[in-house]
C-alpha positions in Angstrom: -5.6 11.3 -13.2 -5.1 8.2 -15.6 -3.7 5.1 -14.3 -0.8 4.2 -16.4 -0.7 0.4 -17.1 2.1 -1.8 -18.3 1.3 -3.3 -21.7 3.1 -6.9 -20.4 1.2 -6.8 -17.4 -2.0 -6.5 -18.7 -1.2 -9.0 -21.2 -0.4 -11.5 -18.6 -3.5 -10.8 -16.6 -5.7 -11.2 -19.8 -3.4 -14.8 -20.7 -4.3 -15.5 -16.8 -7.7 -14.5 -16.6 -8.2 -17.1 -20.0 -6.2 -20.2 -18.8 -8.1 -20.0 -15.9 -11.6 -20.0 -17.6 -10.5 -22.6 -20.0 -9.2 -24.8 -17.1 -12.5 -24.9 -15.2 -14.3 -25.5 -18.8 -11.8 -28.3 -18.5 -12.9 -29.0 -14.9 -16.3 -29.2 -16.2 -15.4 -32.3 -18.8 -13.8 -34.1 -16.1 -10.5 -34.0 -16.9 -7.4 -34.9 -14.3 -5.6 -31.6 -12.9 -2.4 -33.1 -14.4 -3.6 -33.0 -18.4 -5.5 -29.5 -17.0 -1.9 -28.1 -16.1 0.0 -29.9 -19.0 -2.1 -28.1 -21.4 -2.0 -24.9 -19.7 2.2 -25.2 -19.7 2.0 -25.9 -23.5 -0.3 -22.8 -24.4 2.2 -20.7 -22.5 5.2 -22.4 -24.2 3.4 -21.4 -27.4 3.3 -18.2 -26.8 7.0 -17.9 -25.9 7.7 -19.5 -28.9 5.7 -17.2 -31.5 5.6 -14.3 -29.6 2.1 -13.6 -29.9 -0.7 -13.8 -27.5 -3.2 -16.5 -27.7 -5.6 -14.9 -29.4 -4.1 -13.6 -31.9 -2.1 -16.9 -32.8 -2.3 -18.1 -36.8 -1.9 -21.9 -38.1 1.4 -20.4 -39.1 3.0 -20.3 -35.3 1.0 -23.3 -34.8 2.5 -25.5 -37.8 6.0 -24.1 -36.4 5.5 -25.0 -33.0 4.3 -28.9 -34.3 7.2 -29.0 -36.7 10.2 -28.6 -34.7 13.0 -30.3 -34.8 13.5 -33.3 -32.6 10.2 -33.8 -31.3 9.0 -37.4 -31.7 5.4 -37.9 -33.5 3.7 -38.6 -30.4 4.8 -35.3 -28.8 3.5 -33.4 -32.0 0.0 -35.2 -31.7 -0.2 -34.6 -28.1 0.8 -30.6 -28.7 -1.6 -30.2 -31.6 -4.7 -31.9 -29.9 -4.1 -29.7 -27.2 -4.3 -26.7 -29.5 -7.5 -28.1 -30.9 -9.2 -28.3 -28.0 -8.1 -24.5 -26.7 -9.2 -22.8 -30.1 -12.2 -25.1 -30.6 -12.8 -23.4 -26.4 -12.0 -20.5 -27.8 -14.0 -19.9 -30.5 -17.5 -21.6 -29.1 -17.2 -19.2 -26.1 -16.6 -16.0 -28.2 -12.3 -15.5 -27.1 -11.5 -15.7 -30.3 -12.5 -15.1 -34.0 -11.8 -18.0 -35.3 -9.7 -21.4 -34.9 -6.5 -21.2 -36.2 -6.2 -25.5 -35.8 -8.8 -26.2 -38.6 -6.2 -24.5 -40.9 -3.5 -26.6 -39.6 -2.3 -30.7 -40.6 -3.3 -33.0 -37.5 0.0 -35.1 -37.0 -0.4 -38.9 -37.1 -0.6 -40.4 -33.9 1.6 -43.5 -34.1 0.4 -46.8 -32.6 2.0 -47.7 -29.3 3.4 -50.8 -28.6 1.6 -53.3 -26.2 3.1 -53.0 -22.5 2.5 -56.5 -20.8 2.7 -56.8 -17.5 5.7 -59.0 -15.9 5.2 -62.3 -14.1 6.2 -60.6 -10.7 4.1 -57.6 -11.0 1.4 -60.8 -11.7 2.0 -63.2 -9.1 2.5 -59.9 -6.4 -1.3 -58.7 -7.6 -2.4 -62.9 -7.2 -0.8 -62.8 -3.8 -3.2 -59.9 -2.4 -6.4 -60.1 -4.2 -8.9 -62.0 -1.6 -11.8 -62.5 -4.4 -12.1 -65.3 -6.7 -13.7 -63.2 -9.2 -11.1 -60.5 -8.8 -8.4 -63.4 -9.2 -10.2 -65.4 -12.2 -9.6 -61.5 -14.4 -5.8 -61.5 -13.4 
């Protein structure tokens, strides 16, 4: 007898089963469990969004996804890169066919303002540093 099995489940499984190769290729590079699971959140949201399983995904749902109302520049960049580095995954280990991103605008990063630090945050760091090498970089 067949085993009868639910078309959503075993797309899940096979989203699952890809996530988690591409986060220990991620693993691999180095990168911090917090950018491993922010990517993996935004693949899933993508999917929401189109409809369509990751695979299968076109620069069409991508440019959509980028372009959406209300999200700042930085936020598109950030969403897009991560796409880039999926597909470009994706396609080097054989997932995919091809890499929807190279048909797809890269948004503009924009430059980010300087952040100094304040005097207190200074004079606290000054207060507990116990090397005068240490202390001549503050």
């Amino acid at each position: 007898m067949r085993k009868v099995v639910d078309l959503d489940t075993y797309r899940q499984k096979r989203e699952s089963i890809l996530l988690t190769q591409w986060s220990a290729w991620q693993n691999a590079q180095g990168l911090s469990e917090r950018t491993i699971k922010e990517r993996e959140y935004v693949l899933k949201h993508l999917t929401v969004f189109s409809g369509i399983d990751l695979p299968w995904i076109e620069p069409a749902q991508i440019i959509a996804y980028c372009g959406r109302p209300g999200l700042s520049q930085a936020s598109r960049a950030s969403y897009h890169a991560t796409f880039r580095a999926f597909y470009k995954w994706a396609h080097k280990t054989g997932k995919t066919v091809t890499d929807p991103t190279l048909a797809t605008p890269s948004p503009k990063r924009p430059r980010s303002q300087p952040r100094p630090l304040q005097t207190a945050h200074v004079n606290r760091l000054l207060q507990v540093v116990n090397r005068k090498r240490t202390r001549a970089m503050i």
